[in-house]
C-alpha positions, -999 to +999 in steps of 0.1 A: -209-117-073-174-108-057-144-128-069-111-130-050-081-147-058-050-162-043-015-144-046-004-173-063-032-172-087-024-133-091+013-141-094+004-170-120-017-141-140+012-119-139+040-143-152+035-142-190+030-102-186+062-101-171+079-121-192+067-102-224+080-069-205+049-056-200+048-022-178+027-039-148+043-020-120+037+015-138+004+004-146-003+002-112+016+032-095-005+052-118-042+034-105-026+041-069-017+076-078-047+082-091-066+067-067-049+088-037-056+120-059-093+109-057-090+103-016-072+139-014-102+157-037-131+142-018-114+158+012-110+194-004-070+188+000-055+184-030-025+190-033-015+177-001+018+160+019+021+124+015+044+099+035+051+067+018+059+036+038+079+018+020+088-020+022+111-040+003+088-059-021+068-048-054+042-029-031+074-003-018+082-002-057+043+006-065+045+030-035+078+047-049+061+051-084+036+064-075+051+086-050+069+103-078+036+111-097+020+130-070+055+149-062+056+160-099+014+169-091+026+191-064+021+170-033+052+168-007+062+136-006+083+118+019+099+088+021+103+060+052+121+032+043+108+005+066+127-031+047+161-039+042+166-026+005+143-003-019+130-009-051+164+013-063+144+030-095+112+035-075+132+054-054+152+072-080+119+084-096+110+097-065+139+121-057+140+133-091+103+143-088+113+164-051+104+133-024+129+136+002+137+102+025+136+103+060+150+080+088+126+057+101+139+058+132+126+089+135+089+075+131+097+044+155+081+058+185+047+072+194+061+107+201+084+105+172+058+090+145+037+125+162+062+148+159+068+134+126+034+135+111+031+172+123+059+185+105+054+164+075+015+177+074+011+141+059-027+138+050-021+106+036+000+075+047+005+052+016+012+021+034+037-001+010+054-020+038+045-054+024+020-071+008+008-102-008+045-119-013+043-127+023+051-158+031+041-177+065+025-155+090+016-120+074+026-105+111+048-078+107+084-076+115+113-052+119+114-017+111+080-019+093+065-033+128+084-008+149+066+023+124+033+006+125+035+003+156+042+037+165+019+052+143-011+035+158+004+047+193+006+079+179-033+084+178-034+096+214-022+129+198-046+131+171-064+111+144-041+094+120-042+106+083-061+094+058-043+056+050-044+038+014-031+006+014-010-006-019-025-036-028-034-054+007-028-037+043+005-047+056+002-077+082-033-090+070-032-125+057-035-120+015-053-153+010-074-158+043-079-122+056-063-134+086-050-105+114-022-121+139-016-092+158-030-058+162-001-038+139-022-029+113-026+006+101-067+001+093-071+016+054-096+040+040-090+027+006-073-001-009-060+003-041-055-039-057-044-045-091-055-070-112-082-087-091-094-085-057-071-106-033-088-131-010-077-114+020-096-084+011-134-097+012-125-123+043-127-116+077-113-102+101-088-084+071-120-074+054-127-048+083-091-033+077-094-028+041-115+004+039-130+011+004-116-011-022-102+001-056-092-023-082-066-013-108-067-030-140-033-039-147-035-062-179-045-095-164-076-092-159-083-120-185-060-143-171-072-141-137-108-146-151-099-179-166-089-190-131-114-206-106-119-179-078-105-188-046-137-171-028-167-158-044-194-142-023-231-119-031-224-083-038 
């Protein structure tokens, strides 16, 4: 059987962890590393450029981390800030590994998100705009919409890179899988920590998910003691 869980339920597990300063966020920005290492190697492109998407929440942090792991592997990283701050030492472990930031006005048109993806030779989008901290409608807003949005655009001039999602794609619904809109980047893995989220096994957010990788993080036990919020056949 497949069990999924709330956000609350996950962010329930995670309280005592965090309060007992356990490293949660580095144990999962290596699982997404690693798991965007495996993506790249299947491909027979490893090392390659990576563009991070970056939101405001944990998942930009996660992003950021684990960002700076595949810049010290070699890979190119770059940076689009797409939220109103940045996890500050996410980013900081980022430049110090060689990922440079770029403006994401730059990536807030079809043509621009093109010209962009060219001379970055991204063969990866790490999408870390937001995730299961949502609250009300997952839709996306803002800059992170405006990037989404331009990126999916941007397919009339070739077929998107490989996309992992950090924990949940960005604008699908984390405890009912639910889609408002169409700005979506559609993943070919998902990389989740802990537990799968409900959004990821429901549909229509299911079809958006790609692959799904689950990180243990540490809470694994905590989660289990939970009543799933869905459980489904294998």
């Amino acid at each position: 059987m497949v069990h999924a869980w709330s956000a609350a339920q996950v962010r329930a597990a995670e309280e005592p962890h965090l309060d007992a300063g356990e490293p949660l966020m580095a144990r999962a920005s290596a699982g997404l590393a690693e798991g965007v290492r495996g993506l790249l190697r299947a491909s027979s492109s490893w090392p390659a450029p990576v563009v991070l998407l970056v939101g405001s929440g944990s998942n930009g942090g996660d992003a950021l981390f684990a960002g700076a792991l595949l810049a010290a592997d070699g890979c190119p990283v770059t940076v689009v800030p797409t939220g109103s701050r940045v996890h500050e030492e996410g980013l900081e472990a980022a430049r110090d590994a060689g990922a440079v930031v770029d403006d994401p006005v730059a990536w807030s048109t079809a043509d621009g998100a093109a010209r962009r993806l060219a001379e970055t030779g991204a063969a990866v989008l790490l999408d870390g705009v937001v995730g299961t901290g949502t609250s009300g409608s997952p839709a996306l807003r803002g800059a992170g919409r405006r990037v989404v949005e331009a990126l999916l655009a941007s397919r009339g001039a070739g077929r998107l890179p490989l996309v992992v999602a950090v924990d949940l794609p960005s604008g699908v619904g984390p405890d009912d899988g639910s889609v408002p809109d169409d700005a979506v980047l559609p993943a070919d893995l998902t990389v989740t920590f802990g537990g799968r989220k409900a959004g990821l096994v429901l549909a229509p957010g299911s079809a958006l998910a790609g692959r799904v990788e689950v990180v243990e993080i540490g809470i694994e036990a905590d989660l289990a003691a939970m009543p799933p919020l869905v459980t489904l056949p294998d």
